[in-house]
C-alpha positions in Angstrom: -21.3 -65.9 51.9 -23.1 -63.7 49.6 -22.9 -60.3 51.6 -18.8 -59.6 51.6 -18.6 -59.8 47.6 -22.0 -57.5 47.2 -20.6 -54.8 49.9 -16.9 -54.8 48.0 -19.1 -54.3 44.4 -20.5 -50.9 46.3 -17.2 -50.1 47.2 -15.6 -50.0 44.5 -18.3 -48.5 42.6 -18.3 -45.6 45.0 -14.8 -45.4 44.1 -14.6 -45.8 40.6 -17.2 -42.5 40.4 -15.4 -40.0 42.7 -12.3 -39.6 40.4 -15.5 -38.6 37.4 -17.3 -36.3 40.1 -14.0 -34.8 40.7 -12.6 -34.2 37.1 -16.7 -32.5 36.6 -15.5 -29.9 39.1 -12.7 -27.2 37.9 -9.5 -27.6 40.1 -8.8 -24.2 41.5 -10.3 -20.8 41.1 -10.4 -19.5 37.2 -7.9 -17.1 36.5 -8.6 -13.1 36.8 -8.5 -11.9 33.1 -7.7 -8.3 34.5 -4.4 -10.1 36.3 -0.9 -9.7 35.2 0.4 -11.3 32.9 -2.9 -10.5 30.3 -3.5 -13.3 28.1 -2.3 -12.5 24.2 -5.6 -12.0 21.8 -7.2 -10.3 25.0 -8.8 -6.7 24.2 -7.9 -3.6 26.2 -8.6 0.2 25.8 -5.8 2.4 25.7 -5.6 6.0 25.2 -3.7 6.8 21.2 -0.7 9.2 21.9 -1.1 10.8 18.7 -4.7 12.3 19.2 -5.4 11.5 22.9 -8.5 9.4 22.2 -9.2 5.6 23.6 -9.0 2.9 21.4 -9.8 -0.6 21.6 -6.4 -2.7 21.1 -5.3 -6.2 20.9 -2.8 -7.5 22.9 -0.4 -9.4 20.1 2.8 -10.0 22.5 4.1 -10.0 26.4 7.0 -9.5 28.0 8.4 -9.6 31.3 10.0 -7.0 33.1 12.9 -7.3 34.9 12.8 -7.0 38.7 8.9 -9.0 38.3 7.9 -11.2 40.6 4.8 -13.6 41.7 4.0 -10.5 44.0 4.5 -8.0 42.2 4.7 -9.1 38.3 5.6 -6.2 35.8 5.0 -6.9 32.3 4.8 -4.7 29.1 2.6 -5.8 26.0 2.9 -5.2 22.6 -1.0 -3.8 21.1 -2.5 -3.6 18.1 -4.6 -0.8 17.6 -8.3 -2.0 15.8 -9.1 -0.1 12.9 -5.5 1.2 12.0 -2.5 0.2 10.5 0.0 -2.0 11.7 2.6 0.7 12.0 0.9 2.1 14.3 1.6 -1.1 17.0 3.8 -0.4 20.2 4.9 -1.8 23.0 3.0 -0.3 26.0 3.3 -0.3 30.0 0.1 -0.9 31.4 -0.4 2.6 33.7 -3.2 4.3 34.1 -2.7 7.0 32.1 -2.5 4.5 28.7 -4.9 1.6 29.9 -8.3 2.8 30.8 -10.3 -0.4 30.5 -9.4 -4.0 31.8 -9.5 -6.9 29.6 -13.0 -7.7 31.4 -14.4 -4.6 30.5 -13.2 -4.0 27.2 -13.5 -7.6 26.4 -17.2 -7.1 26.8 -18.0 -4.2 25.1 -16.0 -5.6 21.9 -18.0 -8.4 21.9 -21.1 -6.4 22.1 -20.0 -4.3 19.3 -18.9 -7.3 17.6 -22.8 -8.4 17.6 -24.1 -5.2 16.6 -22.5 -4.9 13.8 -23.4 -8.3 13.1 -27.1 -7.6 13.7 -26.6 -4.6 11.1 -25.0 -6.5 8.4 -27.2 -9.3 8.9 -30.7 -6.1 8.5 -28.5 -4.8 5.5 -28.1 -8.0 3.6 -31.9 -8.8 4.3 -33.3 -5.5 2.5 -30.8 -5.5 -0.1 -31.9 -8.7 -1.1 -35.7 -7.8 -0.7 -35.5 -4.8 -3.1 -33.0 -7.4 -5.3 -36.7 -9.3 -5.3 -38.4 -6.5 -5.8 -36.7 -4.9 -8.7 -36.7 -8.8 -10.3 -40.3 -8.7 -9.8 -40.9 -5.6 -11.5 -38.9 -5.9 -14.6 -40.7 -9.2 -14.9 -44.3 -7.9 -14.7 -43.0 -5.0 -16.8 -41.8 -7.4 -19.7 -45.0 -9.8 -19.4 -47.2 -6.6 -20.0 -45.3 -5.9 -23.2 -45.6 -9.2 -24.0 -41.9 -9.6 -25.8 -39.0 -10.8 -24.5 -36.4 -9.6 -26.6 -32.4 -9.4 -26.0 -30.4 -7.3 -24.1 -28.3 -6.9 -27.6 -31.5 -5.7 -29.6 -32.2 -3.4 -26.7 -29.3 -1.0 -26.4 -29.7 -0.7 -30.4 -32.9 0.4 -30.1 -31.9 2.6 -27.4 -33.9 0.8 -24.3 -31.1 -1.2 -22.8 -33.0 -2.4 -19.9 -30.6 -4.0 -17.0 -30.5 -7.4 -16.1 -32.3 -8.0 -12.4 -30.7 -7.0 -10.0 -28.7 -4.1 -12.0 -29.1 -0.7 -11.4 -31.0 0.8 -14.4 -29.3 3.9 -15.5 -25.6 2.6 -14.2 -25.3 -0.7 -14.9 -26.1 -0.3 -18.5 -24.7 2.0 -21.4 -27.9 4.2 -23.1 -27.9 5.5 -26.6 -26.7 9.1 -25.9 -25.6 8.5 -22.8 -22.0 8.5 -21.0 -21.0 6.9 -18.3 -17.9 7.5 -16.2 -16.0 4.3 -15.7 -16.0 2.4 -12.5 -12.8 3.7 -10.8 -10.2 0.2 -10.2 -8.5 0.6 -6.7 -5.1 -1.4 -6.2 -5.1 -3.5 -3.4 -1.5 -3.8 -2.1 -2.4 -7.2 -0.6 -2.9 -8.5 -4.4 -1.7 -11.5 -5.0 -1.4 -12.7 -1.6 -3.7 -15.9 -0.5 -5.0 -15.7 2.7 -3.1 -18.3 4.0 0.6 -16.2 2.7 -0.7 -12.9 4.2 -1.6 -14.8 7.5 1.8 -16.3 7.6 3.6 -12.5 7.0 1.2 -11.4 9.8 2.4 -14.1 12.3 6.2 -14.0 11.4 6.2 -10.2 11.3 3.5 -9.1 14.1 6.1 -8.1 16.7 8.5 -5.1 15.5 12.1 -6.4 16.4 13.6 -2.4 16.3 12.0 0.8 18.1 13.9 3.4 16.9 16.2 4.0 14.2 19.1 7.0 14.4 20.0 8.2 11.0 22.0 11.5 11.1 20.4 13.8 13.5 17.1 12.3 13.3 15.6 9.5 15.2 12.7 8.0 13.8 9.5 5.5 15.0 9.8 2.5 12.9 6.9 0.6 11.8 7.2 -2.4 11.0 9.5 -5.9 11.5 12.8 -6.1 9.6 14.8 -8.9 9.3 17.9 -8.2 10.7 20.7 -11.3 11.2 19.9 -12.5 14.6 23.0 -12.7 15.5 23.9 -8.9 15.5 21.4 -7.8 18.2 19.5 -10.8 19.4 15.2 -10.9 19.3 14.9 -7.0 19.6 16.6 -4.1 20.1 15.2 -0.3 21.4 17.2 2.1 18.9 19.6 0.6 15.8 22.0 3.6 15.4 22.6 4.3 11.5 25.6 5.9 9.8 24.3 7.9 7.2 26.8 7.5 5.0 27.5 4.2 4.5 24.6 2.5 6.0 26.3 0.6 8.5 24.5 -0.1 11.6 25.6 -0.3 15.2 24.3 -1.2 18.4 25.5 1.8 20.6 26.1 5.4 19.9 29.4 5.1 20.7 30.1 2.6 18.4 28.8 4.7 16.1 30.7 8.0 16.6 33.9 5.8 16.3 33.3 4.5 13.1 32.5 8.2 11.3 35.7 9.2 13.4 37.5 7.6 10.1 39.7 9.9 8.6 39.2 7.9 5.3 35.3 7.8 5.7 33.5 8.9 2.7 31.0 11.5 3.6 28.3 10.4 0.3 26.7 7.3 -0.8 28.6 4.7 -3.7 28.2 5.1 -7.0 27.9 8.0 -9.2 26.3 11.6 -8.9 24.1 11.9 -12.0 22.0 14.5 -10.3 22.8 17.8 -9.3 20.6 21.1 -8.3 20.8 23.5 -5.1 21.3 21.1 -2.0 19.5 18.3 -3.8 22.3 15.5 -5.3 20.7 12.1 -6.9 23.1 9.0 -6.4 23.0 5.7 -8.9 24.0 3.2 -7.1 24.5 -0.6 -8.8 23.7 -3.7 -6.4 25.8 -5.7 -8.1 29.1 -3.5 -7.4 27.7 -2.3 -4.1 26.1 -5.1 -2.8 26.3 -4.4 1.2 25.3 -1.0 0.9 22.4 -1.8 -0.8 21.8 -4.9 1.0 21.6 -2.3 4.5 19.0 -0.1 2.8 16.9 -2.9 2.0 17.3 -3.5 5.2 16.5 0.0 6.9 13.3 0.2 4.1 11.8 -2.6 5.2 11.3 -0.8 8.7 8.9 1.5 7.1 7.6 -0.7 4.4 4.9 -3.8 5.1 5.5 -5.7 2.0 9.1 -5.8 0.8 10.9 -9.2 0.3 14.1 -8.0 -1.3 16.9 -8.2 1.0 19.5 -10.3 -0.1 19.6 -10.3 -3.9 20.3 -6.5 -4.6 22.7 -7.6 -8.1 19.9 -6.9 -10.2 19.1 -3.6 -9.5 19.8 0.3 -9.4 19.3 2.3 -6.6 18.7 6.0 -6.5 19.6 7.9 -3.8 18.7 11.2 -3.0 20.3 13.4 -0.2 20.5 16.9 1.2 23.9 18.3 0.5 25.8 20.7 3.0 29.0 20.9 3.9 29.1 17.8 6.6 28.1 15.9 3.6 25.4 14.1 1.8 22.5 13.3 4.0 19.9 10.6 2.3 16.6 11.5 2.4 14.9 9.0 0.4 15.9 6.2 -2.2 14.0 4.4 -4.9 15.1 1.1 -6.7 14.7 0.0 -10.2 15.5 -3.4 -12.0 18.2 -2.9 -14.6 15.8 -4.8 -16.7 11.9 -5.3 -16.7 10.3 -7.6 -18.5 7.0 -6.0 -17.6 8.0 -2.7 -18.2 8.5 -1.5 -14.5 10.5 1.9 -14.1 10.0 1.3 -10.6 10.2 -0.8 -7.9 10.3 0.1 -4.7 10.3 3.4 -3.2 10.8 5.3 0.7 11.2 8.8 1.5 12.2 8.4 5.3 9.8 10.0 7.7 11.5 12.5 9.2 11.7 14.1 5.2 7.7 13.3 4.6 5.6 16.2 3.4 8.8 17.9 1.9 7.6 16.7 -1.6 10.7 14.4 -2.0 8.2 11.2 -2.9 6.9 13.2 -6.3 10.2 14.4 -6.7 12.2 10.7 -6.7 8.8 9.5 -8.8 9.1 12.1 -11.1 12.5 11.4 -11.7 12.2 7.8 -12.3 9.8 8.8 -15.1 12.9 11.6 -16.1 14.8 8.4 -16.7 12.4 6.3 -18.6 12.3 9.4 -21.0 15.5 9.8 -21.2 15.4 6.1 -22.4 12.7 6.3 -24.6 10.0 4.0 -23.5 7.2 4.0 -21.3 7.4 2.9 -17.8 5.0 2.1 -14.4 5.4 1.4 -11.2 5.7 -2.3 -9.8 2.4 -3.6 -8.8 0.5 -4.1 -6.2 1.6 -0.7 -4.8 1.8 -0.2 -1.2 -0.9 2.3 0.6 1.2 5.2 0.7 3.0 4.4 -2.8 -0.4 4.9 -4.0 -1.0 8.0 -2.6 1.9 9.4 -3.9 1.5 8.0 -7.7 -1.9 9.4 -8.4 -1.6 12.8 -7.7 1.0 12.2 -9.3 -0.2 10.9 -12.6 -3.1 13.2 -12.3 -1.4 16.6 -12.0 1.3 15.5 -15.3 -1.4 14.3 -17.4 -3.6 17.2 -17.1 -0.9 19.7 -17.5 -0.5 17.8 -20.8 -3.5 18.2 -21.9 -3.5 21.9 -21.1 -0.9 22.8 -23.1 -2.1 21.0 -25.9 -5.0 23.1 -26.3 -4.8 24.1 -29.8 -4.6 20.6 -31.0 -7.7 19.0 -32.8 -6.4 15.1 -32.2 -5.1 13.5 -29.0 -4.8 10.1 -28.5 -3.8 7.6 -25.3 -0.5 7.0 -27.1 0.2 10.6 -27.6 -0.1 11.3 -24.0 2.1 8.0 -23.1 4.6 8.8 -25.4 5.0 12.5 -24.2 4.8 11.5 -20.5 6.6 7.9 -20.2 3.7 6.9 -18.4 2.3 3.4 -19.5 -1.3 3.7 -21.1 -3.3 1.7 -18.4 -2.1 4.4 -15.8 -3.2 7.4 -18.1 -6.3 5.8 -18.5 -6.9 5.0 -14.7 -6.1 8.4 -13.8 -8.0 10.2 -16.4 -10.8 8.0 -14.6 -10.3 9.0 -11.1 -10.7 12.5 -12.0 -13.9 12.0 -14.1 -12.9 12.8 -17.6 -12.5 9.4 -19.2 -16.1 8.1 -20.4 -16.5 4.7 -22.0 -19.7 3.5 -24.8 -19.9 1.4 -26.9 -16.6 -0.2 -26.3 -14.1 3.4 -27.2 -12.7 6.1 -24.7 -14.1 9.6 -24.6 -11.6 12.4 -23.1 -14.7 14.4 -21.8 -13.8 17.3 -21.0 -14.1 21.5 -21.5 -11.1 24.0 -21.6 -13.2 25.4 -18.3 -12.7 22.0 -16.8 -9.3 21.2 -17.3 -8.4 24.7 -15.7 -10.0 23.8 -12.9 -8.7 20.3 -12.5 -4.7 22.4 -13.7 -5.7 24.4 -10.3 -6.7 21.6 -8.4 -3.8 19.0 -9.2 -0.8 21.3 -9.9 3.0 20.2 -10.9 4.5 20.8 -7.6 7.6 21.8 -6.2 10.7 20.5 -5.7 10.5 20.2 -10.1 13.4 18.0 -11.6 15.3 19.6 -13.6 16.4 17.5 -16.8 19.4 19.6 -18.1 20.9 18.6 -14.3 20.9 15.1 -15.5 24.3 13.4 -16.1 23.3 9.8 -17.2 23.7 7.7 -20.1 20.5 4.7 -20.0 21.3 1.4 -20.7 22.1 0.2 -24.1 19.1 -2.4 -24.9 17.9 -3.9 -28.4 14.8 -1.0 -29.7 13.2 -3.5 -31.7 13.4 -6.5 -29.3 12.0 -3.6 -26.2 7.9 -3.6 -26.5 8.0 -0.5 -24.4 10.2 1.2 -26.3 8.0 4.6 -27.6 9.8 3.7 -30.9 7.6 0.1 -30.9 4.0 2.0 -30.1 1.9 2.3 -32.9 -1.0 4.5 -33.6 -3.7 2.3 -34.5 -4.7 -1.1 -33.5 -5.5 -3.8 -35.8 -6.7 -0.7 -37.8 -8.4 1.6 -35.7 -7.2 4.6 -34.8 -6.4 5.8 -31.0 -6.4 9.1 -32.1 -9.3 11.6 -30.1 -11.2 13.7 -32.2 -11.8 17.2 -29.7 -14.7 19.3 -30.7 -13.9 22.7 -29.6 -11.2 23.2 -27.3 -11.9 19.7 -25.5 -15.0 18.5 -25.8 -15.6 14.9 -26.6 -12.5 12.7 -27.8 -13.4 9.7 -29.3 -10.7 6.5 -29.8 -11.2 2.8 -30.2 -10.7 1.5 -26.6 -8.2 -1.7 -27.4 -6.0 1.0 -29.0 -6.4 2.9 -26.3 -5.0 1.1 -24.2 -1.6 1.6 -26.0 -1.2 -2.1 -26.6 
């Protein structure tokens, strides 16, 4: 009576295990990674259009083709290419010619890359903390043989100023008789930006939403996501077509040629002319009286511009527009924006020249004319911060070549301070001082600026950084600034003093410009 319950106990034992042993086993063959559709986040090596050599990309979209099927599936990806900016991403077919290595292959030979570096980094750390140890060691043996432990503080009066460990020992610390150049400050345009925000812009911006743009007779790359309503052309769309004069946009060429078929269509941007030289013409246009014109620009900028965020709210600011003049009209080639009011003393805040007019100079030229303004208004004036990657490379050569043709022409002069160049220039004191930095002339001990540098030098740096063309011209300037209270305006030049709690900025030059010596808070033109 026993047997029939013990042989039903192995049964269903047996059967309770198989669904396990079945669920250790995979179900089905594992996907090919080198199959249509690739998985997103997989690498590939494609060949880079603009130089014809292969890159290692990462796929960051898919689509679908139409006309794919199980058989015969046709997909296009959109790829990031490692090691370069995001404007460079595009949507690919996967032929031949543009992918050269599978996900499979490529995927192995970034992850081997991936663990060399690793390995390296890992070897660098390692010795740069042994000779950290080393160097601690050292200055410790060094100090027990002199048997006196005195302060840092009593050793840079004495003229020893020994570094802490660790520290290099001629430029980590200031010696009597010795100047150092100042560590040059980069500006990260990512500052701040948590990593959480930036990771967020990343994922809601990754995918570029327009491929072309038409404006005028050029059609332009874009580079990055914009955010057009949805409702005018859907997820995405392969060329936006622009009217150049009143920054409408349309969906179709035709469209387009029916609009500027208007007879009433003005042929130049709103607002008022207050520039005027050759085939160059500046426009000041008001966001609060031309709100969807500037509202479309802010739109078309952000399609060459990673970090803007003003879109909507345009009411309180001025927008300069510059165009090409001929006789079919006005044709924009750039445009920078300006809040009617700054409470941090910007001159400055956003600022494209559209790439088909790059390398024409027009970027110096609408930065040099923002600073035209803040002259014309008396005060001082800078950029808004963080500045993108190519804002930067337009502002300090910028900076630079102004500040040293200042000090050129005032080579007969026996005292020059910060303020004096600030006040001259309209640029704000922290930006003279970072680019008198870059180019090695500013030295800083014992807590005041040096100007170091010979009449020889500053030729040579003239040469090197020169004022270039297109030059604004300020007698073809036709603009009254906005009235404002002087004595309530802290960067009004009228408000900057020449000391500082009763030190003078003023730099005493020995020759024609040798040393100049200033106290560095008053310096600093605060």
């Amino acid at each position: 009576m026993t047997n029939p319950p013990a042989q039903r106990t192995r049964e269903s034992t047996s059967q309770a295990s198989t669904p396990r042993s079945k669920a250790s086993t995979p179900k089905g063959p594992r996907k090919d990674p080198d199959a249509h559709p690739w998985s997103r986040g997989s690498i590939i090596t494609v060949i880079y259009t603009l130089d014809g050599t292969p890159r290692m990309c990462d796929i960051i979209e898919r689509q679908e083709l139409d006309g794919s099927t199980p058989e015969n599936p046709l997909w296009k990806y959109y790829i990031h290419y490692q090691s370069l900016n995001r404007r460079m991403d595009e949507w690919i077919l996967p032929t031949p010619d543009r992918v050269i290595e599978l996900p499979s292959v490529a995927g192995a030979k970034h992850r081997a890359l991936k663990a060399e570096r690793k390995k390296k980094d890992d070897e660098r750390r390692r010795e740069e903390e042994k000779r950290r140890q080393e160097k601690e060691m050292q200055i410790l043996e060094q100090e027990a043989e002199e048997g006196t432990r005195r302060t840092r503080r009593k050793k840079k009066e004495e003229g020893e100023a020994s570094p802490r460990p660790g520290e290099p020992e001629e430029e980590g610390g200031f010696k009597e008789g010795l100047v150092n150049t100042m560590a040059v400050a980069e500006i990260d345009e990512h500052e701040g930006m948590d990593e959480a925000s930036l990771r967020e812009h990343e994922e809601v911006t990754k995918v570029k939403n327009v491929g072309k743009i038409e404006l005028g007779r050029f059609c332009m790359d874009t580079w990055y996501f914009s955010p057009f309503p949805k409702h005018f052309f859907g997820a995405s769309i392969d060329i936006l077509y622009v009217c150049e004069f009143t920054l409408n946009f349309f969906t179709s060429k035709s469209a387009l040629l029916r609009f500027q078929s208007r007879p009433d269509l003005d042929r130049h941007p709103p607002g008022n002319e207050i520039y005027r030289k050759g085939n160059l013409s500046m426009f000041e246009v008001d966001g609060g009286m031309q709100r969807e014109y500037c509202q479309n620009l802010c739109y078309i900028a952000k399609l060459f511009l990673d970090h803007k965020t003003l879109y909507y709210d345009v009411d309180p600011f001025l927008f300069y527009v510059l165009c090409e003049v001929d006789d079919r009209g006005f044709h924009p080639v750039g445009y920078y924006s300006k809040e009617k009011y700054s409470d941090v003393g910007y001159n400055l805040a956003c600022i494209l020249t559209f790439p088909c007019h790059q390398r024409k100079g027009y970027g110096r030229f609408l930065i040099a004319f923002s600073y035209l303004l803040t002259i014309k208004e008396e005060k001082v004036g800078s950029p808004e911060k963080p500045m993108s990657d190519l804002g930067q490379q337009a502002y300090k050569p910028f900076w630079t070549s102004t500040i040293v043709d200042y000090l050129v022409k005032q080579g007969g002069r026996s005292h020059i301070s910060i303020m004096d160049i600030s006040k001259e220039t309209s640029i704000m004191a922290e930006d003279i001082i970072f680019s008198l930095n870059q180019v090695g002339i500013l030295k800083f001990i014992d807590g005041e600026y040096f100007i170091s540098a010979e009449e020889e030098i500053l030729e040579h740096l003239a040469k090197k950084h020169p004022v270039k063309k297109p030059f604004v011209d300020p007698e073809c300037l036709h603009w009254t600034p906005y009235l404002t209270d002087v004595k309530r305006d802290k960067f009004s030049i009228h408000n900057k003093r020449p000391t500082y709690g009763g030190e003078s900025t003023s730099m005493e030059v020995t020759g024609e410009f040798g040393s100049g010596r200033g106290s560095g808070s008053g310096a600093m033109g605060r």
